[in-house]
C-alpha positions as CSV (number, residue, x, y, z in Angstrom):
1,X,12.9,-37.9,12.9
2,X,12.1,-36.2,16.1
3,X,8.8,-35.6,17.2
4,X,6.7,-32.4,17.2
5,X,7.4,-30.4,20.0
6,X,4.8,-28.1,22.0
7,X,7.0,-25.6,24.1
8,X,5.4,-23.3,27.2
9,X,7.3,-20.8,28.5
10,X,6.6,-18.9,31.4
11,X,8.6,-15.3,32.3
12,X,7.7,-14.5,35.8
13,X,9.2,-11.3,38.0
14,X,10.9,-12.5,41.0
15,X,9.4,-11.4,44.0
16,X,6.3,-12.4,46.4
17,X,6.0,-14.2,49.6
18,X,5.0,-18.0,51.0
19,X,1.4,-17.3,51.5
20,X,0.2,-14.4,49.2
21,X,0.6,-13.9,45.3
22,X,3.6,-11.9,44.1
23,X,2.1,-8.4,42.6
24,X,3.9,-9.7,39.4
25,X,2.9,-10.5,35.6
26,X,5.0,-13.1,33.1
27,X,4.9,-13.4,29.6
28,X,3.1,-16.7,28.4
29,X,4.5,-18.1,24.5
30,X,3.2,-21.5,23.4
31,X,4.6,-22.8,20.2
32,X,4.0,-25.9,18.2
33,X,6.7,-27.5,15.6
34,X,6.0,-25.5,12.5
35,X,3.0,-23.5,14.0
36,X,2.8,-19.9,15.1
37,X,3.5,-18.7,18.2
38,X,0.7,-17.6,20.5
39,X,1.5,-14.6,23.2
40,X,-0.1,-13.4,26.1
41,X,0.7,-11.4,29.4
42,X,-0.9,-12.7,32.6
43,X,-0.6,-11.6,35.8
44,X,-0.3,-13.9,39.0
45,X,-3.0,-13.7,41.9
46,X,-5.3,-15.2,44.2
47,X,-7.9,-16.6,41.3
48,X,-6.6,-19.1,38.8
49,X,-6.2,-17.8,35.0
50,X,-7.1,-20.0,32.3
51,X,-5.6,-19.6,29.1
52,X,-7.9,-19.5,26.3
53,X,-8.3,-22.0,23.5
54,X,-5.2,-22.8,21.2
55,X,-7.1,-23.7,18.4
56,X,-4.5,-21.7,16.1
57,X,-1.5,-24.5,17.1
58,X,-0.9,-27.4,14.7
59,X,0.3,-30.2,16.6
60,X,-0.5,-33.7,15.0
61,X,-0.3,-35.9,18.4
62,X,-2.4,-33.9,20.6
63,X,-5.1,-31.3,20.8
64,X,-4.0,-29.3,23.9
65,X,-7.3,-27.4,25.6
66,X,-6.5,-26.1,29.1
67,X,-3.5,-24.1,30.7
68,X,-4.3,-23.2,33.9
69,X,-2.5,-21.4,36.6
70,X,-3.9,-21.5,40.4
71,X,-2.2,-20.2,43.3
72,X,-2.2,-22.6,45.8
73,X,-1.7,-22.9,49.7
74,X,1.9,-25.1,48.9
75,X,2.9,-22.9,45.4
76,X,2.4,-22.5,42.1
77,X,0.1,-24.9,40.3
78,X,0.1,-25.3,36.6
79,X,-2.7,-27.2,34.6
80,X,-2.9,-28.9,31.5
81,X,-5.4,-30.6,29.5
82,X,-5.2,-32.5,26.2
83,X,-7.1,-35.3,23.8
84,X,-4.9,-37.8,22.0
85,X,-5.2,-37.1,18.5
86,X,-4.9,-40.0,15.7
87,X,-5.3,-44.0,15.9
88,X,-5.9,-45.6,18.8
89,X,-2.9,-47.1,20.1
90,X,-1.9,-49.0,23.2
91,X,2.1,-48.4,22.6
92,X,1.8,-44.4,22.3
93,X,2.6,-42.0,25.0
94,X,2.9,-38.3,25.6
95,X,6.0,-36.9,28.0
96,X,5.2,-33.8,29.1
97,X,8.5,-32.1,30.7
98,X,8.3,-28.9,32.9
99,X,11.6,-27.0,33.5
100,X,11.6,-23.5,36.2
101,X,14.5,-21.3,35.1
102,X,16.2,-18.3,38.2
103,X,17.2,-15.2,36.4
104,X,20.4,-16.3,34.8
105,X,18.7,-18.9,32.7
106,X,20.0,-21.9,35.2
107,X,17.7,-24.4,35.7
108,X,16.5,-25.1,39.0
109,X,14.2,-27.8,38.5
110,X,13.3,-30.7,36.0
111,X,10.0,-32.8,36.4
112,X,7.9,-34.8,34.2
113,X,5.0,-37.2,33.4
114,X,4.3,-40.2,30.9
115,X,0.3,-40.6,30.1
116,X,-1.2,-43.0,27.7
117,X,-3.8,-43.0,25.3
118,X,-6.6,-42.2,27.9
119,X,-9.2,-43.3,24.9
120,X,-8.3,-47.3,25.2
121,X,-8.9,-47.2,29.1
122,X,-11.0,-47.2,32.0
123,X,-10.2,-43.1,32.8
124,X,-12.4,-41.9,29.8
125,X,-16.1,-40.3,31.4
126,X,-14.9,-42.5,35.1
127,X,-18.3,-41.5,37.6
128,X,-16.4,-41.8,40.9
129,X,-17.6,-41.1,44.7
130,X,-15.2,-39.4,47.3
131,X,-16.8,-38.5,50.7
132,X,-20.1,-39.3,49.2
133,X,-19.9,-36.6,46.8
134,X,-20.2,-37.6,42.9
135,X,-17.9,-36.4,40.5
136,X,-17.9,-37.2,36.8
137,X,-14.2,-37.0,35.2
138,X,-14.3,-35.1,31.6
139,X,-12.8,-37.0,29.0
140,X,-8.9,-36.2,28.2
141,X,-6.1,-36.2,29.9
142,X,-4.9,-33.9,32.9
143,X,-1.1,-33.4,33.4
144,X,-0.1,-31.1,36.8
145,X,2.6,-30.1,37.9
146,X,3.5,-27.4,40.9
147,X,6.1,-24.5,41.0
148,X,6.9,-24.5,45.4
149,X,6.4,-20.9,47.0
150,X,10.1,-20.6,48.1
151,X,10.9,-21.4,44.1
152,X,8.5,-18.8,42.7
153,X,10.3,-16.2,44.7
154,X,13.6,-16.7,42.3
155,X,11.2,-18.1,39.4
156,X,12.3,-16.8,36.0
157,X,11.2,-18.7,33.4
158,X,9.3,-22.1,33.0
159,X,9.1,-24.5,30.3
160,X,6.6,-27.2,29.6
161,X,7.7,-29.6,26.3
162,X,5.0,-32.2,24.9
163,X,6.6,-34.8,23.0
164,X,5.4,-38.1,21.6
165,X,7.5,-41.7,23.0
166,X,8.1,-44.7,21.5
167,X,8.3,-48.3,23.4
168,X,11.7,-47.8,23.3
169,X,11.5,-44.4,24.9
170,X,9.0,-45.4,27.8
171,X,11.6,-46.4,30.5
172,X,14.2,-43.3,29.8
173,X,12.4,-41.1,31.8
174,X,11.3,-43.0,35.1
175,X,8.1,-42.4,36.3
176,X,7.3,-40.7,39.3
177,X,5.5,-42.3,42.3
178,X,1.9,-41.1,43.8
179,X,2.7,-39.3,46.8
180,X,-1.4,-40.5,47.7
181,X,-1.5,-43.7,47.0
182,X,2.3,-44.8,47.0
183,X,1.4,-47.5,44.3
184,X,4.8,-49.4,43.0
185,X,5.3,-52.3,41.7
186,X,8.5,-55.1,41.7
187,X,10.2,-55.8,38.5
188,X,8.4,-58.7,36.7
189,X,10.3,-62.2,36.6
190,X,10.8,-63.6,33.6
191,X,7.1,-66.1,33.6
192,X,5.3,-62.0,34.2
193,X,4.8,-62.8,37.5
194,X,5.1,-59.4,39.9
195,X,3.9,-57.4,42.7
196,X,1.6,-54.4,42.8
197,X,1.6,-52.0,46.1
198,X,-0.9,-49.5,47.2
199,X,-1.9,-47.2,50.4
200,X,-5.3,-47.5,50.7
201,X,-6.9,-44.0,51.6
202,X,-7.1,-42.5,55.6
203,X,-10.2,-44.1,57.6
204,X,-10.3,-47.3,55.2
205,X,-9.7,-50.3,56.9
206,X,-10.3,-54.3,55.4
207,X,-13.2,-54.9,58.4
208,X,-15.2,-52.2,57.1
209,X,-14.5,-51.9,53.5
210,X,-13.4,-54.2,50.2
211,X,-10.1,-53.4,49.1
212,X,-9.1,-54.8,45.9
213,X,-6.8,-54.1,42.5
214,X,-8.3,-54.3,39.6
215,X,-5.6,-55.8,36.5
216,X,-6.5,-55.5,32.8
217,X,-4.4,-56.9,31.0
218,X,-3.8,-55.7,27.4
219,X,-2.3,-57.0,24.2
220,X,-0.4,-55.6,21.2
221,X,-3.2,-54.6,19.3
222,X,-5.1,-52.7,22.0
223,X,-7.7,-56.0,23.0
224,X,-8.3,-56.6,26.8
225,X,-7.8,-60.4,27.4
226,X,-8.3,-60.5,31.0
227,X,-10.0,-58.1,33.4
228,X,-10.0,-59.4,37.4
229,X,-10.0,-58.3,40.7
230,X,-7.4,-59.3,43.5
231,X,-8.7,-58.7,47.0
232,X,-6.4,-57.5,50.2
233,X,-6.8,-59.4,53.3
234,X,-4.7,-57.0,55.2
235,X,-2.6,-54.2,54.9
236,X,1.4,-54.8,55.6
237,X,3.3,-53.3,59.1
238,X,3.7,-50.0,56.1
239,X,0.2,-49.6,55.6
240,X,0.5,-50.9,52.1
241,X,-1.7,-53.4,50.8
242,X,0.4,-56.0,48.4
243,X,-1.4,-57.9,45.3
244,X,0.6,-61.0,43.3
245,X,0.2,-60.0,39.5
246,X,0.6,-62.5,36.4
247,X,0.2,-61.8,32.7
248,X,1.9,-62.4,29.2
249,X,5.7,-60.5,30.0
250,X,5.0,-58.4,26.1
251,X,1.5,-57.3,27.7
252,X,3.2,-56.0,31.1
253,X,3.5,-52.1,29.6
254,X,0.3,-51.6,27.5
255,X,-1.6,-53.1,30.7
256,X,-3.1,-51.4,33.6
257,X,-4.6,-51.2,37.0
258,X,-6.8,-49.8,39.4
259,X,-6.7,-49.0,43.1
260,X,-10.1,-49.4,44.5
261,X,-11.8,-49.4,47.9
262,X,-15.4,-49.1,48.9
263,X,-17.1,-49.4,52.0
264,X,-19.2,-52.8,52.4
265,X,-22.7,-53.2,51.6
266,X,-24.9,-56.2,51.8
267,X,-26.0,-57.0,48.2
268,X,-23.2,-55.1,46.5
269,X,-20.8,-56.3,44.5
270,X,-19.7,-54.4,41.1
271,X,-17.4,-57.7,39.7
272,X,-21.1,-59.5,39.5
273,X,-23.6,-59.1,37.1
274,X,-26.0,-56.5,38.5
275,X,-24.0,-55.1,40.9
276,X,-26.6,-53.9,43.6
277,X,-26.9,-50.5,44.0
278,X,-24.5,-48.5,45.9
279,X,-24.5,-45.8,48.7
280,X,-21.4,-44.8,50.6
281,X,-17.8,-43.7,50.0
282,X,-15.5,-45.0,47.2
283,X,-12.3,-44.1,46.0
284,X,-10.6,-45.5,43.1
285,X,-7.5,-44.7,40.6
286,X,-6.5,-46.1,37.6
287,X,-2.4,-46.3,37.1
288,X,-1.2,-48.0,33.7
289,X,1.2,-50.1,34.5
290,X,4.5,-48.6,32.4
291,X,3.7,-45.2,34.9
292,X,4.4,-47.2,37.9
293,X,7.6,-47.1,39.5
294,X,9.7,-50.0,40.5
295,X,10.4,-50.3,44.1
């Protein structure tokens, strides 16, 4: 049986330049599988609009809370938030799929992302530092995707599709790599044994700061059985620091890791009981594993 469907589509008035909002409104209808469909008119400018609640959808796999729309300085940005819904379950996942539309209903672009149950991992109330500024991420998960100024000019319509994946589902869409951190990973050998790749943020350098991956490994029924670090000595002639990965081959998709850098201190260490307290920058980002591309 195919699973529910939450559809978004956008109707937006061609028009508008690179660097200003068009002077332009489009028609926002959001409908669940079986639900009624909510309307409303919104008109683009400089300040985002926020969608209010959707309450009124019946959607059994999520509970969607946020659509946002922001213009930005490289386009369009669009904004959604959601809880998993249901059991907690390491082998479910949630596609979202955003489609832009020209006039004559041709589709001009196709773009999506997998996320996991954000419940059974490390991203749920995460109190990171960037630039020594503290920032505490709600619980939920946050799916983004961007419409390019020289698209919106021609934009007709655009469609965002939620639908719930299978195992068997995961690898038909491939994931898309992080244009920040670059992480990708080789395809595991048959023993589980791969490689994980990461850029390591501007300024941060192995003399000055610990740069490590972080691997939890998880099995079928949702249980961590190991947690670790893996230190970098030094970063490749790309820039990209390279970490040897092993675990149970069945645990390789419902497993994750974490990027993570932090600038030295003398009586810190957070993988020791304790820890020390802390006082500079830190940067970290959690990636499960079956989001990851292969190089």
């Amino acid at each position: 049986m195919r699973p529910p469907t939450l559809a978004l589509v956008l109707v937006l008035a061609a028009g508008g330049c690179a660097t200003t909002p068009p002077t332009s409104s489009f028609e926002v209808r959001i409908q669940g599988d079986g639900g009624p469909v909510l309307r409303q008119r919104v008109t683009v400018s400089a300040e985002p609009v926020t969608l209010p609640n959707f309450t009124a959808l019946s959607i059994p796999f999520i509970s969607l809370n946020m659509v946002r729309f922001r213009w930005k300085s490289d386009g369009l940005g669009v904004s959604t938030h959601f809880d998993f819904l249901g059991g907690e379950d390491p082998d479910r996942r949630v596609l979202a799929e955003f489609r832009t539309y020209d006039p004559q209903h041709r589709e001009m672009s196709h773009d999506w992302r997998m996320t996991s149950d954000d419940r059974l991992g490390a991203r749920r109330d995460q109190n990171v530092a960037v630039s020594g500024r503290r920032y505490t991420r709600l619980p939920g998960v946050y799916v983004r995707f961007l419409v390019p100024h020289a698209a919106v000019e021609t934009l007709a319509a655009v469609e965002i599709a939620f639908r719930e994946m299978r195992p068997k589902d995961w690898r038909h869409f491939p994931p898309r790599p992080d244009p920040e951190w670059q992480v990708t990973m080789t395809r595991p050998d048959e023993s589980g044994r791969f490689e994980v790749s990461f850029r390591a943020p501007r300024k941060v350098t192995v003399k000055r700061h610990v740069i490590a991956l972080v691997v939890r490994e998880i099995d079928a029924s949702g249980t961590t059985v190991k947690q670790y670090p893996v230190f970098s000595k030094g970063a490749r002639a790309n820039g990209h620091h390279r970490f040897t990965v092993k675990m149970e081959p069945e645990n390789i998709d419902r497993s994750s890791v974490m990027a993570l850098c932090y600038r030295k201190r003398r009586g810190f260490d957070p993988f020791r009981q304790g820890g020390g307290r802390y006082s500079g920058n830190w940067w970290q980002r959690r990636y499960p594993l079956i989001e990851v591309p292969f190089e």
